[in-house]
C-alpha positions in Angstrom: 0.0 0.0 0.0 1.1 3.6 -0.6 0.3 6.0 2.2 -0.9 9.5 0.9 -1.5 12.3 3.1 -3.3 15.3 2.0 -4.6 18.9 3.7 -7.9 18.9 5.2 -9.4 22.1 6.8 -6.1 22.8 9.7 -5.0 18.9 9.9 -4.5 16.3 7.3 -6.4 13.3 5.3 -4.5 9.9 4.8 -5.3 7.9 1.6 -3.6 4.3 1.6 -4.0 3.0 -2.6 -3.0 0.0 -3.7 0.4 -0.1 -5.2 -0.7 -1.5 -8.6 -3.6 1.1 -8.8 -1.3 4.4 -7.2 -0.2 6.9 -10.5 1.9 9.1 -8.3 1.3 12.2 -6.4 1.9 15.4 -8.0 2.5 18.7 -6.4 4.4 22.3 -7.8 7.9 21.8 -8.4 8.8 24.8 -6.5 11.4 26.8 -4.8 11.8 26.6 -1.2 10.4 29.2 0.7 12.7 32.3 2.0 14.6 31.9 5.5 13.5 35.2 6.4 10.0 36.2 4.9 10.4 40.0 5.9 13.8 40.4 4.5 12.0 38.9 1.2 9.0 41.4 1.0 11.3 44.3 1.8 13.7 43.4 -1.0 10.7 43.7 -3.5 9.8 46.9 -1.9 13.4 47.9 -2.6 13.7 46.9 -6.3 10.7 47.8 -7.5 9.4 46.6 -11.3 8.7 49.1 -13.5 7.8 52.1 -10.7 9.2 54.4 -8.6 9.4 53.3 -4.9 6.7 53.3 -2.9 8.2 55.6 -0.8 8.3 58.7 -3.9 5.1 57.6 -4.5 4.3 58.4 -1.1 5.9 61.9 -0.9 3.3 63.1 -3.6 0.0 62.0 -1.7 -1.9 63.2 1.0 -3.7 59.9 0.9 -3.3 56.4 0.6 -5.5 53.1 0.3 -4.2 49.8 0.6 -6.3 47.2 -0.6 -5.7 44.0 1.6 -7.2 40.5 1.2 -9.6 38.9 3.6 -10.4 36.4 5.6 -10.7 33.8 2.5 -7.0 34.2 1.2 -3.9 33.2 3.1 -2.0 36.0 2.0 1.3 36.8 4.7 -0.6 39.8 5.2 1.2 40.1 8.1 5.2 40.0 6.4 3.8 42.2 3.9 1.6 45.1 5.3 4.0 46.1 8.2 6.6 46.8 5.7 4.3 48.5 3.1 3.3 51.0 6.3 7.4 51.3 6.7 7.9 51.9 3.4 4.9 54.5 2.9 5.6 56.5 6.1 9.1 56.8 5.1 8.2 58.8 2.0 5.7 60.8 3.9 5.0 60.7 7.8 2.0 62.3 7.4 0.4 60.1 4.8 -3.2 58.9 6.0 -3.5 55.8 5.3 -6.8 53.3 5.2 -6.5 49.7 5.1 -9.1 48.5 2.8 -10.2 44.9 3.2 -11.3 43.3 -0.4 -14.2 40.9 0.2 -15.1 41.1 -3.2 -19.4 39.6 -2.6 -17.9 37.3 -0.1 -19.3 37.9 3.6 -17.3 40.6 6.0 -14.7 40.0 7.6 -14.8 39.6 11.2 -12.4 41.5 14.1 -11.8 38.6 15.2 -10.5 37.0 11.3 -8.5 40.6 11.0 -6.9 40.4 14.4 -5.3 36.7 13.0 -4.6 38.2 9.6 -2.4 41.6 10.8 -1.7 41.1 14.5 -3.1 42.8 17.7 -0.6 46.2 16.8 -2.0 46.8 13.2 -5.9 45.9 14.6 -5.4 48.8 17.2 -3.4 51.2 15.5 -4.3 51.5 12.1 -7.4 52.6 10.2 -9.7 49.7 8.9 -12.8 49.4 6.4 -14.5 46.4 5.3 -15.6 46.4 1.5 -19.2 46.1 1.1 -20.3 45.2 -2.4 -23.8 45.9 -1.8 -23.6 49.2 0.3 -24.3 52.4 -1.9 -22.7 55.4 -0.1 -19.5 52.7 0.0 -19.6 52.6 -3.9 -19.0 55.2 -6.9 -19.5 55.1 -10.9 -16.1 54.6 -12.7 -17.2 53.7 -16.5 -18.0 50.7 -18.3 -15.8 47.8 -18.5 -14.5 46.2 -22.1 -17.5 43.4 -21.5 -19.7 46.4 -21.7 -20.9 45.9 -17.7 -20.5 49.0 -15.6 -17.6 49.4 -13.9 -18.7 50.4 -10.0 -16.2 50.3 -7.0 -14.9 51.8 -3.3 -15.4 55.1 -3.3 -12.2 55.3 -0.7 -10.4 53.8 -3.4 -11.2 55.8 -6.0 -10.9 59.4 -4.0 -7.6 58.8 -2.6 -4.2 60.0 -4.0 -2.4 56.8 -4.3 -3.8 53.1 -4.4 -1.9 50.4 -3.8 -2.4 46.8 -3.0 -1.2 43.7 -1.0 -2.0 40.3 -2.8 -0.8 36.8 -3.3 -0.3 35.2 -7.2 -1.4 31.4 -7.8 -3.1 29.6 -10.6 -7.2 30.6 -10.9 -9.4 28.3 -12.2 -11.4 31.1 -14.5 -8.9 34.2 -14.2 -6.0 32.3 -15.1 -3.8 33.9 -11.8 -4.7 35.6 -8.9 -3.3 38.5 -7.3 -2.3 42.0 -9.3 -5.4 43.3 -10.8 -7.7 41.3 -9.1 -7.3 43.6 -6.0 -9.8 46.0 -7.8 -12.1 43.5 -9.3 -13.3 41.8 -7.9 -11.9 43.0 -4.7 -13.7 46.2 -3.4 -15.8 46.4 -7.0 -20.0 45.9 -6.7 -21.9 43.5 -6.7 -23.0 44.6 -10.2 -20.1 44.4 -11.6 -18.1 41.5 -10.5 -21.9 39.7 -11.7 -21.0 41.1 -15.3 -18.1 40.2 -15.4 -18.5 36.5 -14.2 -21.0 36.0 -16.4 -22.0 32.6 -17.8 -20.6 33.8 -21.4 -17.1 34.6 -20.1 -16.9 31.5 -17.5 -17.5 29.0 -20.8 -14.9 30.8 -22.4 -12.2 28.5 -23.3 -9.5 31.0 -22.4 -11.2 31.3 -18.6 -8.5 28.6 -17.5 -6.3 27.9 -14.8 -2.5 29.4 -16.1 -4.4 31.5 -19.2 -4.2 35.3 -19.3 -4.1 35.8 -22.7 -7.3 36.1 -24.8 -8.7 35.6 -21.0 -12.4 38.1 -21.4 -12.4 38.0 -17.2 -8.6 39.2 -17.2 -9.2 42.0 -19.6 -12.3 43.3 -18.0 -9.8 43.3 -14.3 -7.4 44.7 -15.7 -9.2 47.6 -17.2 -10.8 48.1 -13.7 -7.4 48.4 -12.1 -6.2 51.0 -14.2 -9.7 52.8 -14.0 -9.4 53.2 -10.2 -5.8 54.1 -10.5 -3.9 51.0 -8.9 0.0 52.2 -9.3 1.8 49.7 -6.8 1.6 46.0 -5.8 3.2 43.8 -2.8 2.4 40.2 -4.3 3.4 36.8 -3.0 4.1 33.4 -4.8 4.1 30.7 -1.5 4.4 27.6 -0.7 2.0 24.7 0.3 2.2 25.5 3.6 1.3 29.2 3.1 4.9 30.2 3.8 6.7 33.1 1.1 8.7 31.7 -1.9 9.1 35.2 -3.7 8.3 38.6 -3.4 7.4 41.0 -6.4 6.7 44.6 -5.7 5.8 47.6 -8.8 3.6 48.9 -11.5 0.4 46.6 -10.9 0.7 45.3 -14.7 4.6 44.2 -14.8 5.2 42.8 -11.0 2.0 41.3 -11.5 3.3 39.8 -15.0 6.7 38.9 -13.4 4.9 37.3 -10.3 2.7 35.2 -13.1 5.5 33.6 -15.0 7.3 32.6 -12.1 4.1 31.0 -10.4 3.8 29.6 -14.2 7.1 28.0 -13.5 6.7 26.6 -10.3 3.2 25.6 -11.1 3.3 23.7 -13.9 3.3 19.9 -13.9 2.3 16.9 -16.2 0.0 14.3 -14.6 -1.0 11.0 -16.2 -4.4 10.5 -17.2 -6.4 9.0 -14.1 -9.4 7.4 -13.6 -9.9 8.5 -9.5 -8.0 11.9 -8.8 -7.7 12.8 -5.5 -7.6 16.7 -5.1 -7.8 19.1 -2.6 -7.6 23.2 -1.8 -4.4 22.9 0.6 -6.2 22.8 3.6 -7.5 26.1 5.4 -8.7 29.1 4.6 -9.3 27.6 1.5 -10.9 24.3 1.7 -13.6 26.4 4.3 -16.1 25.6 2.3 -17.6 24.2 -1.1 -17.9 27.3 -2.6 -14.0 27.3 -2.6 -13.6 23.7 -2.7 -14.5 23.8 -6.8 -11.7 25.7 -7.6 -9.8 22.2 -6.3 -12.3 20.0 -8.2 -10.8 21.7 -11.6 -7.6 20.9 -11.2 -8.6 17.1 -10.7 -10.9 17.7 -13.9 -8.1 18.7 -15.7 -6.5 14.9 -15.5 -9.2 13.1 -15.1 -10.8 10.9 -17.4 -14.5 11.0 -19.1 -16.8 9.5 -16.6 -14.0 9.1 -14.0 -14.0 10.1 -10.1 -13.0 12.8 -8.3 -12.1 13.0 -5.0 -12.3 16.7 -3.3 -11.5 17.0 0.4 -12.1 19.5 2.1 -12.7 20.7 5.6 -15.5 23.0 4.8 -16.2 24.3 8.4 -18.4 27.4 6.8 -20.6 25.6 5.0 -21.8 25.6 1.6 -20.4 29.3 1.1 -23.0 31.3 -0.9 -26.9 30.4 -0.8 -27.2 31.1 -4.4 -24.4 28.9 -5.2 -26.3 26.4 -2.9 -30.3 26.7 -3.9 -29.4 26.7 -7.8 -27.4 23.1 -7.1 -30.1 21.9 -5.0 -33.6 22.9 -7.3 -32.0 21.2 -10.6 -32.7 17.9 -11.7 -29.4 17.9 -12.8 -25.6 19.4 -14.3 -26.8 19.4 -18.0 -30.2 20.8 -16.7 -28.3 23.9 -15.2 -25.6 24.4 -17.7 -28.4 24.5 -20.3 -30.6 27.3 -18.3 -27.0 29.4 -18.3 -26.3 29.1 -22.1 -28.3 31.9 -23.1 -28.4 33.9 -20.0 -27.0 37.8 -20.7 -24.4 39.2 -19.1 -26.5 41.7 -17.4 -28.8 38.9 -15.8 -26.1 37.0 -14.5 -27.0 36.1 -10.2 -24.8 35.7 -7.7 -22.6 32.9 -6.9 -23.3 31.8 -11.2 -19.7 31.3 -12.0 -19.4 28.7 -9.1 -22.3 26.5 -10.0 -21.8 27.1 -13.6 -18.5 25.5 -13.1 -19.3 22.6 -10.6 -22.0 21.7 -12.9 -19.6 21.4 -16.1 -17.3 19.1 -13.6 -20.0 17.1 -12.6 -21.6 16.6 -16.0 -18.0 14.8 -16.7 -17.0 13.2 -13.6 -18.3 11.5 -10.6 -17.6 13.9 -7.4 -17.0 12.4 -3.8 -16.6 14.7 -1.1 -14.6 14.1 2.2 -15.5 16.8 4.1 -15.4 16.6 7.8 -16.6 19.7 9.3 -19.8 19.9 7.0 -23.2 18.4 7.4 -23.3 15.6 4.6 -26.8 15.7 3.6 -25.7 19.4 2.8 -23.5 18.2 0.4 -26.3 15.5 -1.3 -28.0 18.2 -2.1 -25.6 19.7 -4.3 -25.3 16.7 -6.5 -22.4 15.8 -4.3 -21.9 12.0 -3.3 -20.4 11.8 0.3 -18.0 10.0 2.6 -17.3 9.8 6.0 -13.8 8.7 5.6 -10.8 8.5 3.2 -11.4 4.8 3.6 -14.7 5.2 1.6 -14.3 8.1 -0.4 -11.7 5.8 -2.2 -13.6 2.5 -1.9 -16.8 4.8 -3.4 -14.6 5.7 -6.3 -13.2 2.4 -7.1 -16.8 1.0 -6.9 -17.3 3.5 -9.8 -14.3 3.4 -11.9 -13.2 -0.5 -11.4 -10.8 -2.6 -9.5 -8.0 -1.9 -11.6 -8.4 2.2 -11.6 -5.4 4.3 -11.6 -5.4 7.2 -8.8 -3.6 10.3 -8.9 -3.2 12.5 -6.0 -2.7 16.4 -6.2 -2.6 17.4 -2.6 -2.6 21.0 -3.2 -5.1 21.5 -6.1 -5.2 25.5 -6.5 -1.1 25.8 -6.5 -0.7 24.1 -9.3 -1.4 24.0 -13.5 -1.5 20.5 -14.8 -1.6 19.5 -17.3 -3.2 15.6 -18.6 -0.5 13.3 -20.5 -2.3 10.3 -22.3 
């Protein structure tokens, strides 16, 4: 037997596969993370691509925003915002400065989720607003976006004198990388927006694909809205599976974020055998905390696995489904081809939240049989999302062979969302 061990929520899942059936596990080929993680970021902030430093950029402002992730991404918010601070208040000591936390249309973040994500000095010192995508007098008009939806985001953002941005850069399953542009949309953008720009229309889009940024319609509409609001300067991250800093790139929002890409390209990229189970996860917590984030895992098994194969997603899942849209549209269908087929001819302007997400579980499960092993998460939850269940590793793989046949080969990709792989047959 080969033992496999895999993240699951803050612990680990452990897969034993028969020799004869076990493929190989496949993870990112990457570097090893930095001995000193501050040392890293401040050596981006010090060779800056394709800007001034940070710290002339400050000298000219009265006013500064710093988009920051939330509780949902494990950026080393708290290696990379203390030094960003530094670095402003070096330029100008009298620079006010807003941390603005970019929840996108995902729920607020909590004190208690920011207090973990900065530290207890940055919580009680600094100034701190929660982007809310449906709030009004938060929001303000900035045009219309190349997809032709309107462009809508912070106000704080868009008033201040210089925006700049914390983020993290790995593979997305429709936006082809995170990180960079993505700070603006659909960080602190509205509702409205970030639904026309996830519409069903772009999401089909061949080019929507983990590692694609060219010809990409959701990357061009983000990066549009980044330059729209003014975004000069990003802090980005490539890390490791165990959320720890590999690289730090720090500039213009366009070329660090270009230069952070292709390296994540490079450490990212792997070639994985056709397999008739995968086993796939999100790398454990944040961002296996629910199924909403847990399909972004299921593509990367998708990618490799065969027609009418099994995939295996743990997942902790410890905040539930993760959107009730997402949920109820999963739940009221008959089935995958029933929804991708109501979503065909849907406009960009009618697309509903959480779309993208079942849009994109449903094209998975029209393909593939899905098994989740998720432990914090009430399972009958899960059935009704077209979802089979197991309680264990044990049956989540005994389930799948059931499916696919005694002699099925099994992958493993224990950290699903770091990587881009791609199927060899």
């Amino acid at each position: 037997m080969i033992t496999v061990k895999v993240p699951c929520h803050r612990g680990e899942a452990e897969f034993r596969i028969p020799e004869k059936n076990y493929l190989g596990t496949f993870s990112a080929r990457g570097e090893a993370a930095v001995a000193d993680p501050d040392a890293e970021v401040r050596r981006a902030l010090a060779e800056p691509i394709g800007s001034e430093r940070l710290s002339v950029l400050a000298a000219r402002a009265k006013s500064c925003v710093i988009i920051c992730s939330d509780h949902t991404r494990p950026v080393p918010s708290r290696h990379i915002i203390p030094a960003m601070l530094e670095e402003l208040r070096a330029g100008n000591p009298e620079l006010d400065i807003t941390l603005l936390i970019a929840t996108g249309c995902h729920r607020g973040t909590t004190r208690e989720e920011l207090r973990g994500k900065f530290g207890d000095a940055i919580l009680a010192s600094e100034k701190i607003v929660v982007h809310d995508c449906d709030d009004e007098a938060m929001l303000v008009d900035a045009g219309t976006l190349p997809s032709g939806a309107k462009l809508i985001v912070n106000r704080l953002a868009m008033e201040c004198d210089l925006l700049v941005a914390e983020g993290f850069i790995e593979p997305h399953f429709f936006a082809g990388f995170s990180g960079g542009r993505k700070s603006v949309l659909p960080g602190i953008a509205s509702r409205t927006t970030v639904l026309g720009n996830h519409c069903s229309e772009f999401i089909a889009d061949a080019h929507a694909r983990t590692g694609i940024l060219d010809g990409n319609p959701i990357h061009r509409d983000m990066v549009y809205a980044a330059h729209q609001a003014k975004l000069v300067f990003i802090v980005n991250t490539v890390i490791d599976a165990e959320k720890r800093i590999v690289r730090a790139f720090a500039g213009d929002v366009d070329a660090a974020h270009a230069a952070g890409a292709e390296f994540c390209r490079r450490q990212a990229h792997i070639e994985v055998p056709e397999a008739d189970i995968v086993i796939t996860t999100n790398g454990g917590y944040p961002l296996d905390m629910n199924v909403y984030q847990s399909v972004k895992g299921m593509t990367a098994g998708e990618t490799v696995c065969r027609e009418g194969g099994a995939i295996i997603m743990v997942a902790g899942c410890s905040d539930g489904h993760g959107g009730e849209g997402f949920y109820r549209a999963l739940k009221e269908a008959s089935s995958p081809a029933e929804i991708l087929a109501q979503l065909a001819g849907r406009p960009r302007n009618a697309t509903v939240p959480d779309q993208w997400q079942y849009q994109i579980l449903a094209r998975v499960l029209e393909h593939h049989k899905v098994i989740m092993y998720a432990p914090e998460i009430d399972r009958q939850l899960l059935r009704d999302m077209m979802l089979d269940t197991a309680d264990s590793p044990e049956e989540a793989l005994a389930m799948a062979f059931r499916h696919c046949g005694k002699d099925a080969k099994v992958a493993a990709l224990p950290d699903g969302v770091s990587v881009i792989p791609v199927c060899v047959k």
